[in-house]
C-alpha positions as CSV (number, residue, x, y, z in Angstrom):
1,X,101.2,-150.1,38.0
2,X,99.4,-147.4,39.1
3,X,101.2,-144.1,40.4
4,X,98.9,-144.7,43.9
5,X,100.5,-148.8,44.0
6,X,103.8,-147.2,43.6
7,X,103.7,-144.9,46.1
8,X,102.7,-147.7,48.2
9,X,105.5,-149.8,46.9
10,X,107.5,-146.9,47.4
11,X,106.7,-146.4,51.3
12,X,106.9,-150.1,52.1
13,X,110.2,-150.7,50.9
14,X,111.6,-148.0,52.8
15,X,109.6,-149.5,55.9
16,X,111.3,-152.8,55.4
17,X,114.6,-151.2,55.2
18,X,114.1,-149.2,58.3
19,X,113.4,-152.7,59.8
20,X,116.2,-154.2,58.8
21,X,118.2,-151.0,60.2
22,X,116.4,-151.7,63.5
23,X,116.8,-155.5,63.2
24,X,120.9,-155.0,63.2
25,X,121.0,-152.7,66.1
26,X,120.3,-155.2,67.6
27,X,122.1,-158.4,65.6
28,X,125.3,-156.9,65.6
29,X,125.9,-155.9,68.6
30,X,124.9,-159.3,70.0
31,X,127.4,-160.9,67.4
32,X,130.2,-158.9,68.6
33,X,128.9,-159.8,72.7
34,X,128.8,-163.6,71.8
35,X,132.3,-163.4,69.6
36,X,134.1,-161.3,71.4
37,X,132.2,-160.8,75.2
38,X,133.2,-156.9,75.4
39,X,130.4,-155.0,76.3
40,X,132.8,-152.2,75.5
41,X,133.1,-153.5,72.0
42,X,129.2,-153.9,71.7
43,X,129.0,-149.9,71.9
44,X,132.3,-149.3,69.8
45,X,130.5,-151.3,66.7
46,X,127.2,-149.7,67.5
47,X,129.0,-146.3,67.5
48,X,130.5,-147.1,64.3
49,X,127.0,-147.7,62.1
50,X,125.8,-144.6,63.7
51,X,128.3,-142.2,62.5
52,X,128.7,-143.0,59.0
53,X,125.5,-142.9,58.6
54,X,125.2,-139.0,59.7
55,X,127.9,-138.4,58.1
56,X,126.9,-139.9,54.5
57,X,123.5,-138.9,54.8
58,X,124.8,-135.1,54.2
59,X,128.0,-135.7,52.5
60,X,127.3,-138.9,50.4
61,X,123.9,-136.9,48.5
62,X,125.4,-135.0,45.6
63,X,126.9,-138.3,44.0
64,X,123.1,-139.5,44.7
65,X,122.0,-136.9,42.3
66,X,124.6,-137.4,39.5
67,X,123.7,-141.2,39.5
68,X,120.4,-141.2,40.3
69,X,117.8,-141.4,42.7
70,X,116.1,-144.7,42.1
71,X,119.2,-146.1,41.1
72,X,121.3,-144.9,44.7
73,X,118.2,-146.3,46.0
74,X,118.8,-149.9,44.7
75,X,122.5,-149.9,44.5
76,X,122.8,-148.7,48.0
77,X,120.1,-151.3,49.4
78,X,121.8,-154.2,47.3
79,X,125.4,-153.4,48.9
80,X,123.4,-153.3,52.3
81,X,122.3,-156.6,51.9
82,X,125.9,-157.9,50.3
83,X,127.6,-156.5,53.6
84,X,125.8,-158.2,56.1
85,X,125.7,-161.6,54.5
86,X,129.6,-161.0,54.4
87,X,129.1,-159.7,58.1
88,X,127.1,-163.0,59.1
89,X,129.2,-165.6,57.2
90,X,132.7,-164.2,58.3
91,X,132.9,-163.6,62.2
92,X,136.5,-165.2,61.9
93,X,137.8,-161.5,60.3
94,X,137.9,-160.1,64.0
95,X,136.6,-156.8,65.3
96,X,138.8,-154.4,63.3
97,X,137.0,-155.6,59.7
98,X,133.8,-156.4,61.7
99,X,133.8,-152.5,62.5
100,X,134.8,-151.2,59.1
101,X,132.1,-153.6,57.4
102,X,129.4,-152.0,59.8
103,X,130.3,-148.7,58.7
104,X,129.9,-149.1,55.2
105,X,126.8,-150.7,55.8
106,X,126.0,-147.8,58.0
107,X,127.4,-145.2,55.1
108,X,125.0,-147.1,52.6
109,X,122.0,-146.8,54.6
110,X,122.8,-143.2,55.5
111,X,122.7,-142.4,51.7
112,X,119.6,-144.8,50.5
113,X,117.3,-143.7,53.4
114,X,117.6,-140.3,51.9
115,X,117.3,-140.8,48.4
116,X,114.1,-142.8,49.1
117,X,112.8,-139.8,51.0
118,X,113.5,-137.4,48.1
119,X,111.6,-140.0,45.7
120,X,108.4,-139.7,48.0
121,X,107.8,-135.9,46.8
122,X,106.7,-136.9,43.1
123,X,105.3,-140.1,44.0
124,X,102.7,-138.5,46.1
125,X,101.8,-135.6,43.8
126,X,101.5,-138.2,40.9
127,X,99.4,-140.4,42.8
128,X,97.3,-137.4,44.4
129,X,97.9,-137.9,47.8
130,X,98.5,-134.6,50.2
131,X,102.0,-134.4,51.4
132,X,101.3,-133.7,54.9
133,X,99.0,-136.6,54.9
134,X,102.0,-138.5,53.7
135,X,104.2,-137.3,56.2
136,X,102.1,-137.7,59.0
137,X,101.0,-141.7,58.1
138,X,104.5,-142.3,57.2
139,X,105.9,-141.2,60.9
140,X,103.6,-143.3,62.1
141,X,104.2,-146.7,60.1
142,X,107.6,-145.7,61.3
143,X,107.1,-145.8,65.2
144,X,105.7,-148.9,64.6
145,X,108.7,-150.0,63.0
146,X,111.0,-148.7,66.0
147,X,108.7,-149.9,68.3
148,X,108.7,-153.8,66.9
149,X,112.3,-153.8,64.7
150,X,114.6,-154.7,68.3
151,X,111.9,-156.9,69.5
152,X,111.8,-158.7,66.3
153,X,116.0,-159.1,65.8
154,X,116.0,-160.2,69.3
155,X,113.1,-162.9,68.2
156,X,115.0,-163.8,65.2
157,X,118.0,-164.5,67.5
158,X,116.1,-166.8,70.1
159,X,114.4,-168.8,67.2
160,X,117.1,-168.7,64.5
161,X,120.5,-167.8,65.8
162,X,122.5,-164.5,65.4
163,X,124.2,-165.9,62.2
164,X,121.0,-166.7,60.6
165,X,119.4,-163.2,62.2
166,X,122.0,-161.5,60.4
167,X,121.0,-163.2,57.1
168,X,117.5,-162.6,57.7
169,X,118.2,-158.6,58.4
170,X,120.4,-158.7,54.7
171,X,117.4,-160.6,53.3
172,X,115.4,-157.4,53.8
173,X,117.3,-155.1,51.9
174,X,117.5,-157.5,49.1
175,X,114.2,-157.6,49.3
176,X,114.1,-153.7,49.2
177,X,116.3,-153.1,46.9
178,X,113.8,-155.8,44.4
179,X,111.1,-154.0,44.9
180,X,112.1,-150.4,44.2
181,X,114.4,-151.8,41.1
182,X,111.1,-153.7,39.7
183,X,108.1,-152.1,41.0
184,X,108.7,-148.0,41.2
185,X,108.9,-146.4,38.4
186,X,108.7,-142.8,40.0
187,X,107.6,-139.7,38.1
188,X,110.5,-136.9,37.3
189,X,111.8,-135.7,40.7
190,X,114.2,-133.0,41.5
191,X,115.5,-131.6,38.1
192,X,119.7,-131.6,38.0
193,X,121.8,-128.4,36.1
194,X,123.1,-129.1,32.4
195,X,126.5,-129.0,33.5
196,X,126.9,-131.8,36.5
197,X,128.8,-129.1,39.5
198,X,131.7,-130.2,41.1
199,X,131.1,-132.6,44.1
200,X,132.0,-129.3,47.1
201,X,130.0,-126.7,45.0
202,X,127.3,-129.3,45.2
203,X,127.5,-130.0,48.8
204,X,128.2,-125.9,49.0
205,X,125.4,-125.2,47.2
206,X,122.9,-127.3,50.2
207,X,124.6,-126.2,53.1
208,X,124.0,-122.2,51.6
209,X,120.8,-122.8,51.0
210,X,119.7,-124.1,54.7
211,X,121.9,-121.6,56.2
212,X,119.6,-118.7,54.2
213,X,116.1,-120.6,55.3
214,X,115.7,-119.7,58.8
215,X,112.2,-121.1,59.6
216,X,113.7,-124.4,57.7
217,X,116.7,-124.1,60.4
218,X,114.7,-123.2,63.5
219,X,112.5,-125.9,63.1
220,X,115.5,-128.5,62.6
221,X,117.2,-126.9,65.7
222,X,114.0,-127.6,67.7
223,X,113.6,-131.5,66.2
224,X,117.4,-131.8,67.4
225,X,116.6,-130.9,70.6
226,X,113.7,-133.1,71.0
227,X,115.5,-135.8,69.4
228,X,118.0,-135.2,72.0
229,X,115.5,-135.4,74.8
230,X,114.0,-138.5,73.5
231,X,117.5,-140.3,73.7
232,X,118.7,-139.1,77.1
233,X,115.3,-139.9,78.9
234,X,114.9,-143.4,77.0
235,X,118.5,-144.5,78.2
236,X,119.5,-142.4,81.1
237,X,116.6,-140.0,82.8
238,X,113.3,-143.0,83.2
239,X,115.8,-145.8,83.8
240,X,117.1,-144.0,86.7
241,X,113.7,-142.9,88.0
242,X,111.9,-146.5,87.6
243,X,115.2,-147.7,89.8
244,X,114.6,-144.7,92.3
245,X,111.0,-144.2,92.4
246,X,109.3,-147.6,91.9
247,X,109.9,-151.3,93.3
248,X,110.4,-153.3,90.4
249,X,111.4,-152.4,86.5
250,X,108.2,-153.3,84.9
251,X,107.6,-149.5,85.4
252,X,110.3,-148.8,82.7
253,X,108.4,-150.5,79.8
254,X,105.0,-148.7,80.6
255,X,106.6,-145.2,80.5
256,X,108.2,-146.3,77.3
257,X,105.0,-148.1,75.9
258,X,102.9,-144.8,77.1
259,X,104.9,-142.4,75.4
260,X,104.6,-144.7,71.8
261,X,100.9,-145.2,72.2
262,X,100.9,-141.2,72.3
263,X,103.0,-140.6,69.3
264,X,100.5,-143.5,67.3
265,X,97.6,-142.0,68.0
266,X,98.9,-138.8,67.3
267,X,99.8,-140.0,64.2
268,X,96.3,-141.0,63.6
269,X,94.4,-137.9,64.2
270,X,96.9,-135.4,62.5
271,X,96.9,-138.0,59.5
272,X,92.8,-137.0,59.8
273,X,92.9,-133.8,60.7
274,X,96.6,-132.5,59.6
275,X,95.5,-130.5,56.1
276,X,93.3,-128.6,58.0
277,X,94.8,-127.6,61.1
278,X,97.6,-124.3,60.6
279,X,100.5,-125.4,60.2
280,X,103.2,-122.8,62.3
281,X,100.8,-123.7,65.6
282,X,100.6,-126.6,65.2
283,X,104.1,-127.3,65.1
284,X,105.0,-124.6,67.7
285,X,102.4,-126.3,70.3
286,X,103.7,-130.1,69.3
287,X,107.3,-129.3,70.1
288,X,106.3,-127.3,73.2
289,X,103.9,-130.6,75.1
290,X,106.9,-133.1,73.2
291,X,110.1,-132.2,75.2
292,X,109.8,-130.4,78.2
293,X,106.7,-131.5,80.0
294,X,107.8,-135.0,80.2
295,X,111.2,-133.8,81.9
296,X,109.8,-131.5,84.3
297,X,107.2,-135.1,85.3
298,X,109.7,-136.9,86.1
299,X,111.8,-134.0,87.9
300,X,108.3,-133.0,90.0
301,X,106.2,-136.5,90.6
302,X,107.5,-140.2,92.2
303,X,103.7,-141.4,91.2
304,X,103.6,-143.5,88.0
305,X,100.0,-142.6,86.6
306,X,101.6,-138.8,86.6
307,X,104.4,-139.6,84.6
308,X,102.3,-142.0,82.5
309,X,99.7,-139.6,81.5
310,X,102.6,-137.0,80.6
311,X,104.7,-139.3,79.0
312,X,101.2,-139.9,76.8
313,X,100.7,-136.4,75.8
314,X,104.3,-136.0,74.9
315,X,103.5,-138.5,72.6
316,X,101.0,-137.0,70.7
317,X,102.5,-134.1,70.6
318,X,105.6,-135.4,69.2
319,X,103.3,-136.9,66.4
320,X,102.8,-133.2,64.9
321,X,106.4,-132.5,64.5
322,X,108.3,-134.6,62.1
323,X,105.7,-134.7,59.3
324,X,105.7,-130.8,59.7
325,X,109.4,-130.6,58.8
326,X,109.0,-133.3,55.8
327,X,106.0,-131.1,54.1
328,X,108.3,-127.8,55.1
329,X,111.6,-129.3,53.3
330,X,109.4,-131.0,50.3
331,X,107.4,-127.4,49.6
332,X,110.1,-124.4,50.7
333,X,113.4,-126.9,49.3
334,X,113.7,-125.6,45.3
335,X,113.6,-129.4,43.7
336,X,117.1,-129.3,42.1
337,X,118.7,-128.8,45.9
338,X,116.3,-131.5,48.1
339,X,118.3,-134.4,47.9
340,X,121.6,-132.3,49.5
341,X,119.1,-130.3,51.8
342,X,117.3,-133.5,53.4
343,X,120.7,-135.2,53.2
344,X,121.7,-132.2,55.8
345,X,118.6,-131.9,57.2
346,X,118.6,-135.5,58.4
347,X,121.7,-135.6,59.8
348,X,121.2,-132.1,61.8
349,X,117.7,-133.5,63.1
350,X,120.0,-136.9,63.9
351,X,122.3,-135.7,65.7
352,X,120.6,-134.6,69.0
353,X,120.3,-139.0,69.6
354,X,123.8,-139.3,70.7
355,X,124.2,-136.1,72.1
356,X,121.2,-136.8,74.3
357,X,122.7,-140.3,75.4
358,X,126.2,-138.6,76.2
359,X,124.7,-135.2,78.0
360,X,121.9,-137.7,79.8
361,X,124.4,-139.9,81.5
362,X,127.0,-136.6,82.2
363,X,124.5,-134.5,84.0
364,X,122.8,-136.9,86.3
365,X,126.3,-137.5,87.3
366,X,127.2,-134.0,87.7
367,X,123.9,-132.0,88.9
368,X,122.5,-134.6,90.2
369,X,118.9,-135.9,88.9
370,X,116.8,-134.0,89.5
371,X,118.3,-130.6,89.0
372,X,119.5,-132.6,85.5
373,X,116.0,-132.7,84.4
374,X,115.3,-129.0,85.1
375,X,118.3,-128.5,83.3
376,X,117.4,-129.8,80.4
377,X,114.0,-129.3,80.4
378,X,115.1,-125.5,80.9
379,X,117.3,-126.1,77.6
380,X,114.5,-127.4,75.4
381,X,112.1,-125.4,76.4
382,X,114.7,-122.4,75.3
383,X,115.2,-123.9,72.0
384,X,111.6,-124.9,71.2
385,X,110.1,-122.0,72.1
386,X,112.7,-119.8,70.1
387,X,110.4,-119.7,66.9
388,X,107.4,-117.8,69.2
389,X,109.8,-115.0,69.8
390,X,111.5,-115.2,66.5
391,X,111.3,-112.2,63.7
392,X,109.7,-114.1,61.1
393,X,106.2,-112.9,59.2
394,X,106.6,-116.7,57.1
395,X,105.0,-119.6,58.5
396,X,107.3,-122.7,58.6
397,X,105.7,-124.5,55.8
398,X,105.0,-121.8,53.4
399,X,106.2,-122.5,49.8
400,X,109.1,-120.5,49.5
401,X,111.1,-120.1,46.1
402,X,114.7,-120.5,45.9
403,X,116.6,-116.8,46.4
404,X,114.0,-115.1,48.4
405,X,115.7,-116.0,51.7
């Protein structure tokens, strides 16, 4: 197969995984609603995927490197998909082992999202295709994939049932973990030391290295705060405006569709247009229209074409951001330390979804809503203008090699 098919393969069976990551959120939780009918339990399982898989997405990536990353890839996929059939064919275990199952799966994922990541470096340059291209069409194949995966386990329920949902989600990562194991046949990737380190020097060793890379670190502080933005407006901040500002909720999925439809055709252009357009603007100006605009909308307006045409342009300035960082940890990242730097960089990026949800719901309760917006539009407009004011002559992108920092 040719190194441009594999890439291909490559991308798609990380797409179906993310779908089947998007297809449990929503499974699972409705298994433990119809098993056990505690809403409280619904968030403690959902919880309990979520961490693990911050958590191993740092800490689980030097054993990645000793065994392998196509072969993480596949093993990590395969016990996916051997957990949720377990998951689906054994409600009768009760919520204690119904928790602890989720978080392997969630640990497993953590670890196999990376690794595939990692892997997409030497696909592309063997197959010829720009990284930043990459990025960009791969961020937006993945908003699809968010924007369809709940809809899509929630059809699967309705048609199927959640037991045979579940076994339709496990079915994907089989079907993942097939493709990678018989299709990809990646080029050399990051290149390991003689003698294997010891598991903490390993993890050491990508934890120094992102604390030295400051433009690496200021652009992941100002993705956490976005990401953090994203999550307290999607489930706190335009819920409560759609129920104070308009008569009925329909307003709540235009806001959401408008905001989508900006990040996908953002995608789209900077696919086009992203090699030639400088990269430290670019990314500066992105992260500046993503977060804080949108907050200060729905702070300011109680008309829904405002907030809508906003919302819009958050979008596709969003669309700018997170295929900047992958072509700045692929090109500064030396290629024996990327798997524990993305690893660490994905859960640091990660992180800001359930702080957003927590600090959303804790400030409209204790400022109030609007001055909660203001708030928090004042916060990420602090952290993502940061790198204008900044000492740094390198641009965020800019190759860097490993002990210059």
């Amino acid at each position: 197969m040719s190194p441009r098919r594999q890439l291909v393969v490559l991308v798609s069976a990380d797409l179906i995984s993310n779908l089947g990551t998007r297809i449990s959120v929503v499974t699972i939780p409705w298994l433990v609603l119809v098993t056990t009918g505690s809403p409280t339990k619904m968030g403690l399982v959902a919880f309990a995927e979520t961490l693990p898989y911050l958590l191993s997405s740092a800490l689980g990536t030097p054993w990645a490197d000793r065994v392998g990353l196509r072969r993480t890839s596949i093993l990590c996929d395969a016990g996916s998909a051997l957990v949720m059939v377990v998951v689906a064919l054994t409600p009768w275990l009760g919520f204690v082992p119904l928790v602890a199952l989720v978080a392997v799966a969630g640990a497993l994922r953590g670890i196999g999202d990376r690794v595939k990541h990692v892997m997409f470096r030497p696909a592309a340059e063997a197959a010829g295709v720009p990284l930043i291209r990459l990025t960009s069409a791969y961020d937006g194949l993945s908003r699809v994939v968010t924007l369809f995966g709940a809809a899509v386990g929630g059809l699967l329920i309705a048609v199927f049932g959640v037991t045979e949902a579940i076994l339709i989600d496990a079915a994907s990562f089989g079907v993942c973990a097939l493709l990678i194991g018989v299709l990809v046949r990646p080029p050399a990737g990051p290149t390991q030391p003689t003698q294997p380190e010891s598991y903490l020097r390993a993890l050491r060793g990508g934890f120094s290295y992102l604390g030295r890379d400051r433009p690496l670190l200021g652009m992941l502080a100002v993705i956490s705060a976005l990401n953090m933005v994203a999550n307290a407006s999607v489930a706190v901040y335009i819920p409560v405006w759609v129920a104070r500002e308009l008569p009925g909720p329909s307003g709540l999925g235009l806001v959401l569709a408008a905001f989508s439809a900006g990040a996908l055709l953002g995608n789209l252009v900077f696919t086009t247009l992203g090699p030639r357009l400088p990269r430290r603007l670019t990314f500066l100006v992105g992260a500046l229209v993503a977060g804080t605009p949108r907050l200060v909308a729905l702070a300011i307006s109680d008309e829904l074409p405002v907030v809508l045409v906003v919302t819009f342009l958050s979008g596709i300035g969003i669309a700018a951001v997170n295929p900047l960082l992958g072509v700045a940890l692929y090109e500064r990242v030396p290629p024996e330390l990327q798997t524990r730097v993305i690893g660490i960089a994905g859960s640091l990026a990660f992180v800001g979804l359930p702080v957003g949800a927590l600090l959303g719901g804790w400030s409209v309760d204790a400022l109030g809503f609007t001055p909660a917006l203001l708030t928090m539009a004042a916060a990420c407009l602090v952290v993502t203008a940061y790198p204008l004011v900044a000492r740094s002559s390198e641009s965020p992108t800019q190759s860097t090699p490993a002990g210059t920092h």
